[in-house]
VMD Tcl script that draws the C-alpha trace (Angstrom):
set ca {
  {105.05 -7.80 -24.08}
  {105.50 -11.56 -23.76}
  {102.63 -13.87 -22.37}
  {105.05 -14.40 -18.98}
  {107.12 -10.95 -18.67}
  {105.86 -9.15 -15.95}
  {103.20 -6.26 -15.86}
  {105.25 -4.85 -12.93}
  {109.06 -5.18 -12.32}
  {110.61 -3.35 -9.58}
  {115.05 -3.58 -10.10}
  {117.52 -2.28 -7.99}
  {115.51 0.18 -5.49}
  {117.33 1.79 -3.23}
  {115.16 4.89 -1.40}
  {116.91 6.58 1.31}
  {115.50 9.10 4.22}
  {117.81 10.93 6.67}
  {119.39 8.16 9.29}
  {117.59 5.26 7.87}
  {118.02 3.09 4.45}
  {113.88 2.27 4.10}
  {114.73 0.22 0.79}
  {118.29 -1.24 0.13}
  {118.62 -2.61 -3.63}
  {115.50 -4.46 -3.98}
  {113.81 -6.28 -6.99}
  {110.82 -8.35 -7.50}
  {108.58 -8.66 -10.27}
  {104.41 -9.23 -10.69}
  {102.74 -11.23 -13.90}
  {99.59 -10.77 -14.73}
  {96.96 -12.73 -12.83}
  {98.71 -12.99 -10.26}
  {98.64 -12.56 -6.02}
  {102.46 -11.04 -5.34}
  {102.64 -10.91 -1.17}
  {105.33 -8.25 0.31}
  {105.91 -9.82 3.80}
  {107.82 -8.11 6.45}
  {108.21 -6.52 9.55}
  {106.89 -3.04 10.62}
  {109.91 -0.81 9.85}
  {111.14 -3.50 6.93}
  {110.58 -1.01 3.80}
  {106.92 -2.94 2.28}
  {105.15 0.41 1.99}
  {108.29 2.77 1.32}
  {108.42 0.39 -1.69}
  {105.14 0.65 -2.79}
  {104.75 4.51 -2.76}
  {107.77 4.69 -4.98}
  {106.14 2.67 -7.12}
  {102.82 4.38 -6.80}
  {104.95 7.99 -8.00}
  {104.51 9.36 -3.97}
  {108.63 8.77 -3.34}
  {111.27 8.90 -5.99}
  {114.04 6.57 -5.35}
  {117.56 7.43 -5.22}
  {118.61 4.42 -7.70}
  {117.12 1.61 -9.38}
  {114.47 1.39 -12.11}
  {110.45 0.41 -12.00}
  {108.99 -1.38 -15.33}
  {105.42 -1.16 -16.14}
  {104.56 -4.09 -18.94}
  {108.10 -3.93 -19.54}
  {108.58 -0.24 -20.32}
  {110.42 2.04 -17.93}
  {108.48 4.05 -16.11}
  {109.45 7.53 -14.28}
  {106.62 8.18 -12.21}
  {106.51 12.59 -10.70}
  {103.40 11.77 -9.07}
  {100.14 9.45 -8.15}
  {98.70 11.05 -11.09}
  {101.04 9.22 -13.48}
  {100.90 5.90 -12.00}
  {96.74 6.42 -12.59}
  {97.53 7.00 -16.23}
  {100.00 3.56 -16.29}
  {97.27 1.34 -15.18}
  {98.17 1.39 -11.38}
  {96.34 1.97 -8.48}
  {96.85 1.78 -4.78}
  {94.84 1.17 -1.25}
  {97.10 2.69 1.31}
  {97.15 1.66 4.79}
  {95.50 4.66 5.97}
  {92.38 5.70 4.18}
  {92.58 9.28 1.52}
  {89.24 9.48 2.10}
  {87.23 13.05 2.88}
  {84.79 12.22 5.72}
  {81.98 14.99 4.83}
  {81.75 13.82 1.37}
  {80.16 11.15 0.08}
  {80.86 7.68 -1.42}
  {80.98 9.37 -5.63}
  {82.49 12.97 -4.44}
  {85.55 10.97 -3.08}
  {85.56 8.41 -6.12}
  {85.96 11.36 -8.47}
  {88.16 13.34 -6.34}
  {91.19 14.26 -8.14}
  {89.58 13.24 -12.08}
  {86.33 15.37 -12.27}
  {84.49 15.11 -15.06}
  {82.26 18.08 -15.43}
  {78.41 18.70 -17.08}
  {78.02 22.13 -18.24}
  {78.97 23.80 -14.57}
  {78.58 20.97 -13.11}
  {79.93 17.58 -11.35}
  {78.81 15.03 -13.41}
  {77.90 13.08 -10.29}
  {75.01 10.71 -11.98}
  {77.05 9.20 -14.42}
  {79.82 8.74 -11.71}
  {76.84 7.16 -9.62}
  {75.88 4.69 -12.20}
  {79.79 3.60 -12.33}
  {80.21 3.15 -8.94}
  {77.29 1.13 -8.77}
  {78.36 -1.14 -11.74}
  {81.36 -1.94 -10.03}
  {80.00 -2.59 -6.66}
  {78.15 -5.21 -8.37}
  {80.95 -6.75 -10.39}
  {82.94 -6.93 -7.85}
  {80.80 -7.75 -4.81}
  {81.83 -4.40 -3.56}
  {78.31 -3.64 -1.63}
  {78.82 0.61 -1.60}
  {76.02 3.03 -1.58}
  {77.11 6.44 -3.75}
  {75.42 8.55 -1.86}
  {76.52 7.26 1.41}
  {78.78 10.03 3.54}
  {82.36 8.62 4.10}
  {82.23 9.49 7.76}
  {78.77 7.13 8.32}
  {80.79 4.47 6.74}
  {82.52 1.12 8.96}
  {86.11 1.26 8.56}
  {85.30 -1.92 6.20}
  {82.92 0.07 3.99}
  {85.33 2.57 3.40}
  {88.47 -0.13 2.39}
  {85.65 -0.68 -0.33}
  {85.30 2.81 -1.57}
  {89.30 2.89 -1.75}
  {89.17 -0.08 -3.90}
  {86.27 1.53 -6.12}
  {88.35 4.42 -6.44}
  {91.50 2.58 -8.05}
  {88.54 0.44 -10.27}
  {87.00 3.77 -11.12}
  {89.98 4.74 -12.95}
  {91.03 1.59 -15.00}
  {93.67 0.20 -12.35}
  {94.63 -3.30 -13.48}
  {97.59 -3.28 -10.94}
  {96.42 -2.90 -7.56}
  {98.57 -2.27 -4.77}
  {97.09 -2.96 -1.24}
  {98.99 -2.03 1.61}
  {97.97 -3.97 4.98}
  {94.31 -4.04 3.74}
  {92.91 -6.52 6.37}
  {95.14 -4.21 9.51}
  {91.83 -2.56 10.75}
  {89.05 -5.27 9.49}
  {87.11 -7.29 11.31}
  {87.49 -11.95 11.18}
  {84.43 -11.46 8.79}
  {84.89 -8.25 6.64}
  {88.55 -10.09 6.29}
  {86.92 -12.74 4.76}
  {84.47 -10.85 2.51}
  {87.77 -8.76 1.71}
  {89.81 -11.96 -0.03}
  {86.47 -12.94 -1.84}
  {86.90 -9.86 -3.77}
  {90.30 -10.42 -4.30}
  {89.88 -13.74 -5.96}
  {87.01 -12.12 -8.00}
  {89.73 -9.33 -9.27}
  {92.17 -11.95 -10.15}
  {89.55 -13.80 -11.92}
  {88.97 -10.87 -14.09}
  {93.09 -10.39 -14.96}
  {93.93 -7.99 -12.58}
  {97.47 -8.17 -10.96}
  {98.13 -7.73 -6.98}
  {100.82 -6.59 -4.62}
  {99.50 -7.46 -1.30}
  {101.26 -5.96 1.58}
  {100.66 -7.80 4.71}
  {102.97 -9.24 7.70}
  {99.47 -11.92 8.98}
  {100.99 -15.04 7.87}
  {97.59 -17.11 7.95}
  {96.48 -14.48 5.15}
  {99.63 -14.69 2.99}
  {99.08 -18.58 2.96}
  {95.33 -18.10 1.84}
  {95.59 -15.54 -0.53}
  {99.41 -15.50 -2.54}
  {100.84 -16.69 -5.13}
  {104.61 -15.90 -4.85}
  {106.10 -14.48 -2.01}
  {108.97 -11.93 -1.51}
  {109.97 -11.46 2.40}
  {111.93 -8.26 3.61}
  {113.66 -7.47 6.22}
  {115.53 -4.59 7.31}
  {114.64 -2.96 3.71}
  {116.35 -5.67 1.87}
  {114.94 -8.67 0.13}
  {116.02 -11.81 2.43}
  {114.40 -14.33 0.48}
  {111.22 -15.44 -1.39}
  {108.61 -18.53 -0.92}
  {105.91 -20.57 -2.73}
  {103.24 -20.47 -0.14}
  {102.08 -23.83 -1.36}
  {105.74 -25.13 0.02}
  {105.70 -22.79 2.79}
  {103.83 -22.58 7.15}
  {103.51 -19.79 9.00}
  {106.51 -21.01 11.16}
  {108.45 -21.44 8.16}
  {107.60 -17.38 6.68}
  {107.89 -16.15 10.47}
  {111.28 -17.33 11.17}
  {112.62 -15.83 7.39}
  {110.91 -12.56 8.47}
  {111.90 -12.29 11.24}
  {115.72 -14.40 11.31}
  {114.86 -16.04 14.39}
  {112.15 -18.96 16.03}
  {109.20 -17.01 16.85}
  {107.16 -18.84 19.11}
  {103.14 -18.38 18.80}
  {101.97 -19.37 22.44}
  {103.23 -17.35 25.10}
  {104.30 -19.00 27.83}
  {102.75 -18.20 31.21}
  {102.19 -19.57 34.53}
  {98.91 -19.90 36.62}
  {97.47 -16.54 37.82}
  {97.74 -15.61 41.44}
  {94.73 -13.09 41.63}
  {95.14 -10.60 44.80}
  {93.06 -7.58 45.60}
  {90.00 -6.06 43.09}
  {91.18 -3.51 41.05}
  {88.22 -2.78 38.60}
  {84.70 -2.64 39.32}
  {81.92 -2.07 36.79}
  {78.69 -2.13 38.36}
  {75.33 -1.88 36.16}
  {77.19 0.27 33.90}
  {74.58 2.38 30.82}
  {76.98 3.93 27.82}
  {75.77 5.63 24.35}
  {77.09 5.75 21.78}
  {78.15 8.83 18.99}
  {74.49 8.65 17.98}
  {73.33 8.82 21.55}
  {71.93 5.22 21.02}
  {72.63 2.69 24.00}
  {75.82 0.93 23.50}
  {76.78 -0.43 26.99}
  {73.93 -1.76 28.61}
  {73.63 -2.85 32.25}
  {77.33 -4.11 32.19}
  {78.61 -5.62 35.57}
  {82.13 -7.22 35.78}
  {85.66 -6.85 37.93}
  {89.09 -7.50 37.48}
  {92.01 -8.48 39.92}
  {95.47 -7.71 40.25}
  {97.32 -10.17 38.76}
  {95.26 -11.17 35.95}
  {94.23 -10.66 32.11}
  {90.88 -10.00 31.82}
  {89.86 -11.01 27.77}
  {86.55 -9.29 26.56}
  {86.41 -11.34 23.51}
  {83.19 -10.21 20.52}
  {82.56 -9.11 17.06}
  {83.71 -5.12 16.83}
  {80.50 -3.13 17.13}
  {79.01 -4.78 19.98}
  {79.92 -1.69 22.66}
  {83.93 -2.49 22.92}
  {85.26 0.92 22.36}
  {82.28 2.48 23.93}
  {83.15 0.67 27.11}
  {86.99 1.49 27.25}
  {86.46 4.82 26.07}
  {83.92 5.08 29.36}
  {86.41 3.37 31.66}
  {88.92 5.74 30.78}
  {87.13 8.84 31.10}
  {86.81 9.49 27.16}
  {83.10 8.48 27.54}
  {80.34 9.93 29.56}
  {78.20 7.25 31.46}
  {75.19 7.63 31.56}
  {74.05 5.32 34.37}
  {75.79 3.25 36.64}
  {79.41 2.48 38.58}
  {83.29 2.41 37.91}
  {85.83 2.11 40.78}
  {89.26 1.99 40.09}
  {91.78 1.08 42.23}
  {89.60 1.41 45.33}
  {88.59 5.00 44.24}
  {85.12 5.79 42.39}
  {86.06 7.28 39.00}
  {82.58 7.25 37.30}
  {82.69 9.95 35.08}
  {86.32 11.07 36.02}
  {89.13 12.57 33.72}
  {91.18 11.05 31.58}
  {94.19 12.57 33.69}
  {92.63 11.95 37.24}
  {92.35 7.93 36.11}
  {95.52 8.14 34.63}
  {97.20 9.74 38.00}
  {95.75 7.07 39.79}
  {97.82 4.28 38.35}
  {95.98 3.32 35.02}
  {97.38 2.74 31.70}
  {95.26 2.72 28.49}
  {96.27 1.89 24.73}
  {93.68 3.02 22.85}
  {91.99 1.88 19.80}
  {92.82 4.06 17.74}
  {96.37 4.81 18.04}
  {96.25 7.96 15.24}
  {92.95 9.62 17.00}
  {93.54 8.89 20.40}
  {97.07 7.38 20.76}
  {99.59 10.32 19.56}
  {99.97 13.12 18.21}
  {101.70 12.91 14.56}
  {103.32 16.36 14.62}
  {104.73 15.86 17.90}
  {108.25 14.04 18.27}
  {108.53 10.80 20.06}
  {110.75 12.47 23.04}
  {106.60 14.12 23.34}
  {104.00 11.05 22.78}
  {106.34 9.32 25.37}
  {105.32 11.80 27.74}
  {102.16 12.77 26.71}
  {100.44 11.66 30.03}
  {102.96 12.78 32.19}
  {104.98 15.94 30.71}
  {103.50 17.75 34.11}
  {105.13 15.11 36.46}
  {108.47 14.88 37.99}
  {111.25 14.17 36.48}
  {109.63 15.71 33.28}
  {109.11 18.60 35.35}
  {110.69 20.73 37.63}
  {108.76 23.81 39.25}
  {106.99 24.59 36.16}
  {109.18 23.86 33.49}
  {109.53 20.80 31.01}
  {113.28 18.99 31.28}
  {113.65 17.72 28.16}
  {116.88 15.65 28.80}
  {114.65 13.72 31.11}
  {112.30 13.07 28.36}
  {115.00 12.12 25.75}
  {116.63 9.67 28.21}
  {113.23 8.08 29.36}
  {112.08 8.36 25.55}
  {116.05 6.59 24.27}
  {115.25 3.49 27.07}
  {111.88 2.87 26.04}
  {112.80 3.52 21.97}
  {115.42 0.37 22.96}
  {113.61 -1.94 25.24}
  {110.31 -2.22 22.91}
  {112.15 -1.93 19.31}
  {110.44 1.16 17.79}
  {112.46 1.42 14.34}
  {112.77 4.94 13.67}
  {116.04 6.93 12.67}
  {115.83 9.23 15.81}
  {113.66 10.03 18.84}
  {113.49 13.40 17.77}
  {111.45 11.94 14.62}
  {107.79 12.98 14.74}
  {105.59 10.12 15.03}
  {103.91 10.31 11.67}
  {106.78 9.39 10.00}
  {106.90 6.07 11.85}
  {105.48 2.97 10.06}
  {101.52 1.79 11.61}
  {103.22 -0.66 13.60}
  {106.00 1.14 15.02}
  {103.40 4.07 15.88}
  {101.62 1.20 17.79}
  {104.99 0.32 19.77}
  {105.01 4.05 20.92}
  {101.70 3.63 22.26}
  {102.70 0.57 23.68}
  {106.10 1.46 25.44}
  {104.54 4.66 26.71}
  {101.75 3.14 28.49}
  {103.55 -0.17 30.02}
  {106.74 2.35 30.83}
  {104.17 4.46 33.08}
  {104.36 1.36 35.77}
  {100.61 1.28 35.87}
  {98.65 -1.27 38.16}
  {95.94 -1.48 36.12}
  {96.05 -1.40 32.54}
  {93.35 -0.82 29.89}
  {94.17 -2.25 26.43}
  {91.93 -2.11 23.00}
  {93.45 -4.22 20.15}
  {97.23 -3.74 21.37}
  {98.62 -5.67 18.16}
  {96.38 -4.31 15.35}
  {98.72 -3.54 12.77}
  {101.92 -5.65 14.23}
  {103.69 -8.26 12.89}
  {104.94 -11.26 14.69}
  {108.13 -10.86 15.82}
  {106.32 -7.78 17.82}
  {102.87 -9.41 18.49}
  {105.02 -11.86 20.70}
  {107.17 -9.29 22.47}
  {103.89 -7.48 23.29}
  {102.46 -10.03 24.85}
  {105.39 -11.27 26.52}
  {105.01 -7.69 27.93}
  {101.36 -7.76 28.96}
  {102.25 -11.32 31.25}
  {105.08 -10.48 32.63}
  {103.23 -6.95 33.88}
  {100.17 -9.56 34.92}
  {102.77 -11.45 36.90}
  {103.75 -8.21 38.60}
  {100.55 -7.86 40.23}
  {99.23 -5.66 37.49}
  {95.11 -6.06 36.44}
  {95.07 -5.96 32.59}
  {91.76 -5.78 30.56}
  {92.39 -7.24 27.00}
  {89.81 -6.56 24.49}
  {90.88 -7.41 21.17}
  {89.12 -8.95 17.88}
  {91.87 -11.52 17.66}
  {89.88 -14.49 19.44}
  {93.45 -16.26 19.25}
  {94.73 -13.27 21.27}
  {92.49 -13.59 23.89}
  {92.74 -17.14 24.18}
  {96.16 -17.03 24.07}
  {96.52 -14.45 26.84}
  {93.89 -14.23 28.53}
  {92.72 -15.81 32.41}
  {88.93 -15.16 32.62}
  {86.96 -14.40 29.32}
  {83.62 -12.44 28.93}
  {81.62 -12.23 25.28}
  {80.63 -9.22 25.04}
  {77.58 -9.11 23.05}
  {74.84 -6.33 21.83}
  {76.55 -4.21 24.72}
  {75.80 -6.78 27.32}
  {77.97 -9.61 29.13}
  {76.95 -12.45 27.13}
  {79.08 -15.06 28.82}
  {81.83 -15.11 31.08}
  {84.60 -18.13 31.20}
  {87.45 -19.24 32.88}
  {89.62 -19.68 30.14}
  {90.62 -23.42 30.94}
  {86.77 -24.14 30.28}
  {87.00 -22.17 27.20}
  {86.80 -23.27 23.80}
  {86.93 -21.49 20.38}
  {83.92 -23.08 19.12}
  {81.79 -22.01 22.42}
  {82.96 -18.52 22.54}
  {82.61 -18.21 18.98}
  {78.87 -19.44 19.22}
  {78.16 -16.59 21.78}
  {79.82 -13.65 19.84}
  {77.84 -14.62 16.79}
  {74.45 -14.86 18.84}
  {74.38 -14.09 21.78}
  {73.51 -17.67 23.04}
  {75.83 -20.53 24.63}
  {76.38 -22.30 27.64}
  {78.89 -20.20 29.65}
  {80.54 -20.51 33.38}
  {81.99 -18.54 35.48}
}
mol new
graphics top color blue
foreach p $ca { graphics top sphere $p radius 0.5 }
foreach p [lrange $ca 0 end-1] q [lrange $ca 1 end] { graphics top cylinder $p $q radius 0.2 }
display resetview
């Protein structure tokens, strides 16, 4: 192979799926050394690319070189054997095992009648090392952050000689500062001659981290950049073919009548430690509420609580004038609140179910879903069609079940279900985790306009440009407690940011 040809060349893809065209005659190549970014849209064909690649789709046309030799890939197993490995987007990862049963999964290497497990052990701690990977072997999967367990994924593709690595939207569900630790082990990989595709639609981290970049759209290739040439504006408008514009434009709130009241509020956590502690706050109709903080402070804890996923253990929640401490999920819900959870695969949807069902998950049992007992499900498809059109889920029918969607457009289900509902008071957790952002601005075009209809929206997110962008009053939540509460035009990045690293700052409210 010559010094420049590439290690990975992808011509002429085309990969089909009943209704939809995921990839329409695409090519790119990867050299060795180098950072390759696939930018695009949720919906625009970046990981229906990659798992053809990877040997989990065949295409219907087209060709994929490996150092220059064709390469007709029947499974994951093959693309192992070729020197490729990939991080998907959602962890293969067995919860109950540990860090070197899941490593080995799938190439075993056996002692007598048994695993050989130690000498697995002593490779996964060699390459934690090399690497700056940080993994216990022995650690359980399921006692792992979600960050901990990107790492095992990576030590898995390591583990079996991968010098092409594919990583599809590895920062989606990481934290500002695992991020960070994230692209230090990228540059140490490339330092040590191993190739990249890095699938990704942030912007900010294309610029950081590529070397060449290929944009799609609509599972074609619409153009390609030098991110040394290239801003954020610049990649945003060629991904999505139009001006996206990055602050939302909103007018003053005009606060009206309580609408959530926490009072003194104790939550634990899965380990029955304390998670919420003490928390007092309210919101009013008519504005965003921002609880801005590092994840693991008591976030999810304290949405899960206010939404009746959570027992608490001590302590107050009225809703909408009515006392729903401790109340179902459906009873809150009937009341007039919304909630986009978390995590939109655990708590969100239901994969097997079709979208005409997540749509109305909360409110199959209600008229005009239905009548004396029985479901109508031409009321569904309608209501399920309007919403499908209004928030731009890409999928090739509402009849499709929602595991076949892309991460983001799972996320505009979630989205268009709960907004669609007409709540007046709205619960959100990380509402644009995994979106790009042609969609990251319609949502929160979305959650001002429903603020401007009188609607009380509490916006926790990790995206501290999120909640500064959005957001009318902002609290820090901090070790589970209120750490500082703002009104956002006294709010600055460097003040907040202060507080959700210690705990300490000079807040008002």
């Amino acid at each position: 192979m010559a010094q420049d040809a590439p290690v990975l060349e992808v011509r002429n893809i085309t990969k089909t799926f009943p209704g939809v065209v995921a990839n329409d005659d695409i090519s790119f190549a990867l050299r060795k050394g180098q950072v390759h970014c696939l930018l695009g849209e949720n919906g625009a064909g970046k990981s229906t690319l990659m798992n053809v690649v990877f040997g989990l789709y065949r295409p219907d046309q087209g060709q994929v070189l490996v150092r220059g030799e064709p390469a007709r890939f029947r499974s994951s197993r093959d693309a192992f054997a070729a020197g490729i490995g990939m991080v998907h987007q959602h962890f293969k990862l067995i919860p109950v095992l540990t860090v070197a049963e899941n490593v080995i999964l799938g190439s075993e290497t056996t002692k007598g009648p048994f695993l050989a497990l130690n000498s697995a052990r002593k490779a996964i701690a060699e390459l934690s090392e090399r690497y700056g990977l940080a993994i216990d072997p022995d650690a359980a999967i399921g006692d792992l952050s979600v960050g901990e367990q990107q790492r095992v994924e990576l030590v898995k593709a390591l583990f079996r000689n991968a010098e092409i690595l594919i990583l599809d939207e590895p920062t989606a569900v990481l934290t500002p500062g695992e991020v960070d630790d994230f692209f230090k082990v990228v540059r140490t990989l490339v330092g040590e001659g191993k190739s990249i595709v890095f699938i990704t639609h942030k912007l900010r981290e294309v610029l950081s981290v590529a070397d060449h970049i290929t944009v799609l759209r609509h599972g074609r290739v619409v153009g390609s950049a030098d991110p040394a040439k290239s801003t954020e504006q610049s990649l945003a408008n060629l991904m999505v073919g139009r001006d996206v514009n990055f602050q939302v434009a909103k007018k003053p709130a005009d606060p009206q009548e309580v609408a959530l009241s926490v009072e003194a509020l104790h939550v634990t956590d899965d380990r029955g430690l304390p998670a919420i502690t003490d928390v007092t706050m309210n919101l009013k109709g008519g504005e965003i509420y921002g609880l801005a903080g590092v994840e693991g402070n008591g976030q999810r804890e304290l949405i899960e609580a206010l939404a009746g996923m959570r027992r608490c253990d001590k302590g107050t929640v009225t809703m909408l004038g009515t006392d729903t401490t401790n109340a179902s999920p459906r009873k809150i819900h009937d009341l007039g609140v919304a909630h986009i959870p978390e995590d939109r695969g655990k708590h969100g949807l239901v994969g097997s179910y079709s979208l005409i069902d997540n749509m109305v998950l909360n409110q199959y049992h209600r008229s005009p879903f239905s009548k004396r007992g029985w479901r109508d499900r031409s009321a569904a498809r309608v209501h399920t069609e309007d919403l499908v059109e209004r928030f731009d889920v890409r999928t090739p029918s509402v009849d499709t079940n929602a595991e076949k969607l892309s991460g983001g457009n799972q996320q505009k289900v979630i989205v268009a279900r709960e907004l669609g509902s007409e709540p007046r008071l709205l619960l959100v957790a990380q509402p644009t985790r995994g979106l790009d952002v042609g969609s990251i601005q319609f949502i929160h075009e979305q959650l001002v306009a429903m603020r401007d209809r009188g609607v009380a929206v509490l916006l926790i997110s990790a995206e501290l440009d999120e909640v500064l962008n959005l957001a009318d009053r902002i609290g820090v939540l901090y070790r589970g407690q209120i750490a500082g509460e703002f009104n956002r035009a006294d709010a600055t990045r460097s003040e907040l940011g202060l507080i959700m690293a210690s705990g300490h700052g000079e807040a008002t409210a």
